[in-house]
N, C-alpha and C positions, 0 to 999 in steps of 0.2 A: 513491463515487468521490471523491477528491482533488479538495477546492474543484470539486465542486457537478457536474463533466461533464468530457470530456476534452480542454478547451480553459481549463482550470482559470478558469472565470469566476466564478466562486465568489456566481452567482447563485440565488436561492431566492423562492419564495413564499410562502413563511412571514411571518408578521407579527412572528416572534418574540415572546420575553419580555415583559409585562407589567412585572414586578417582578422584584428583585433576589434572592429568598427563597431558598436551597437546597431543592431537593425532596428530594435523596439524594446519597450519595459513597459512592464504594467503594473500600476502601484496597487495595493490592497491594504487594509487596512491592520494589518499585524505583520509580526517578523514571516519569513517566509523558511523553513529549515527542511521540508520535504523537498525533494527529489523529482522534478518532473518528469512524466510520461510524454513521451510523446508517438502517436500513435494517429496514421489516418489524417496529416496535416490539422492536428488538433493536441493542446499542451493541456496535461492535466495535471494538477495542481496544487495539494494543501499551504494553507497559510493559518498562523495562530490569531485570526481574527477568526477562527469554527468552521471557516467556508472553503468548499472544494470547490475550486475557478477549472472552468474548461475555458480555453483561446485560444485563435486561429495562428498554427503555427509560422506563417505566412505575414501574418499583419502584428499579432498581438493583440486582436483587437475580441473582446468581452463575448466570448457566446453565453453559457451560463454559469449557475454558481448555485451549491448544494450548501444550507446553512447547517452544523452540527449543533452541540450543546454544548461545545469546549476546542480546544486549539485541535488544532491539526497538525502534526509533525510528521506523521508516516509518508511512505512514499504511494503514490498509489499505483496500482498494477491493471492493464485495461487489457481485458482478454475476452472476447467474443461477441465484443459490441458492448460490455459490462466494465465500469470503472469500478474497484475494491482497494479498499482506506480504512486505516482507523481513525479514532479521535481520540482525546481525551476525556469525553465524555464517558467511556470503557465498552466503545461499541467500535463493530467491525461493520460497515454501509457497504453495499451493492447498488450501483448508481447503473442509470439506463444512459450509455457514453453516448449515446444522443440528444437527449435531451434533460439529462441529472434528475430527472423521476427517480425516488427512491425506488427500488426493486425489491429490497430485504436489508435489514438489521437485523444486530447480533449481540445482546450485552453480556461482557464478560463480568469478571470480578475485579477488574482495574483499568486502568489507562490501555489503552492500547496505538505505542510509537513505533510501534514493529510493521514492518511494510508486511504485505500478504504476500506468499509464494502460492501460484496454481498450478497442478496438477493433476491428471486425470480426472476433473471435476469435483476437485474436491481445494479447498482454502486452507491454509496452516499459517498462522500468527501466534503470536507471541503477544503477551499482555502482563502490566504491572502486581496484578495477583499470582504471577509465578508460574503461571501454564501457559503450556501449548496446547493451541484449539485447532482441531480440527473441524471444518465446518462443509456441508454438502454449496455448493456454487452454484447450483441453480437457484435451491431453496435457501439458504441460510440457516438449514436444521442444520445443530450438534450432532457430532459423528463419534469424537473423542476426545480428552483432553489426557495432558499428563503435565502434573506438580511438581516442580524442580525446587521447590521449597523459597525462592528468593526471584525478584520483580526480572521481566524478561523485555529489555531493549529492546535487542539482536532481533534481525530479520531469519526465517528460515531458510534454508538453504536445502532443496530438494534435489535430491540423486539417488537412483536405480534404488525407487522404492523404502528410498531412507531419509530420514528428516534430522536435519544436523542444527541446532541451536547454542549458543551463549546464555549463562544465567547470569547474576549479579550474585550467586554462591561461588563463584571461579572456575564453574565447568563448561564444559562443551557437552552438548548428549547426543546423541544418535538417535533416535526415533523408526520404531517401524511405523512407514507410513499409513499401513494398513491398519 
C-alpha cells in the first residue's frame, strides 16, 4: 500500500538500513518514478517502459513482468495476494501477485498516476480526466465516481469512511466513501 496504509502515514517498523552499501539494482528499460511495494519478499514495481516488474526482494533477481499500453508511474498496492496499478494507458490492472496474470482492468477517461488506496474491497484512484473511481476489488466493476472538474495526480487517502484527495483545481475534497 502507498506510504505504508490507507491513511498514507507512511509509518513502519522497521529499523531500516544500517549502511549505505547496494545489495542489488535491476535495470528496466524506462525511467522508474513509482514507488515500490514490497510485500511477501517480492518488490513490486512500475517503470515507464509500460511494465509492472515483480523481484525477489532478496536477490533482485526477475520473477515476472505485466506489459501495459503506456508508462507506469503509479505506485502499486498489493493486497490479498492481488497487485493494483495504473498506467498511462487510463487503466487501473488487477495483477495475480503470483504470477502477474491479468485479474481485471479498468479504463478511465485519462491517465491514471494516482496510486490505488484499498478498502473494505473496494479501489479508489484518482485519474487525469478529473475523477475519483471507485471500483469493486475483486471484480473491477464501477461502484462510483465523482468530477472535481480538473486532472487528479494525488493518491487517495482513505479514513473512517472518507476519501480525502488533491485536484489540479487547488482543492482537497473529502469523499464519502460509500
Amino acid at each position: 500500500m502507498f506510504r505504508h496504509d490507507p491513511s498514507h502515514t507512511g509509518y513502519t517498523e522497521s529499523s531500516g538500513p544500517n549502511t549505505n552499501l547496494t545489495q542489488w539494482s535491476f535495470e528496466t528499460d524506462g525511467e522508474v518514478e513509482s514507488s515500490p511495494a514490497v510485500v511477501g519478499g517480492r518488490v513490486f514495481v512500475g517503470s515507464e517502459d509500460g511494465n509492472i516488474y515483480c523481484l525477489d526482494a532478496a536477490t533482485g533477481a526477475y520473477i515476472w513482468s505485466f506489459e501495459t499500453d503506456d508508462q507506469v508511474e503509479s505506485s502499486p498496492a498489493v493486497v490479498g495476494g492481488r497487485v493494483f496499478v495504473g498506467s498511462e494507458d487510463d487503466k487501473v490492472y488487477c495483477l495475480n501477485a503470483s504470477s502477474g496474470v491479468l485479474v481485471w482492468s479498468y479504463r478511465t477517461g485519462g491517465n491514471v498516476r494516482s496510486s490505488p488506496a484499498l478498502v473494505g474491497g473496494r479501489v479508489f484512484v484518482g485519474s487525469y480526466d478529473g475523477k475519483v473511481y471507485c471500483l469493486n476489488a475483486t471484480t473491477g466493476a464501477y461502484v462510483w465516481s465523482y468530477g472535481t472538474g480538473r486532472r487528479i495526480f494525488s493518491s487517495p487517502a482513505v479514513v473512517g469512511g472518507r476519501v480525502f484527495v488533491g485536484s489540479y483545481d487547488g482543492k482537497v475534497y473529502c469523499l464519502n466513501a460509500s
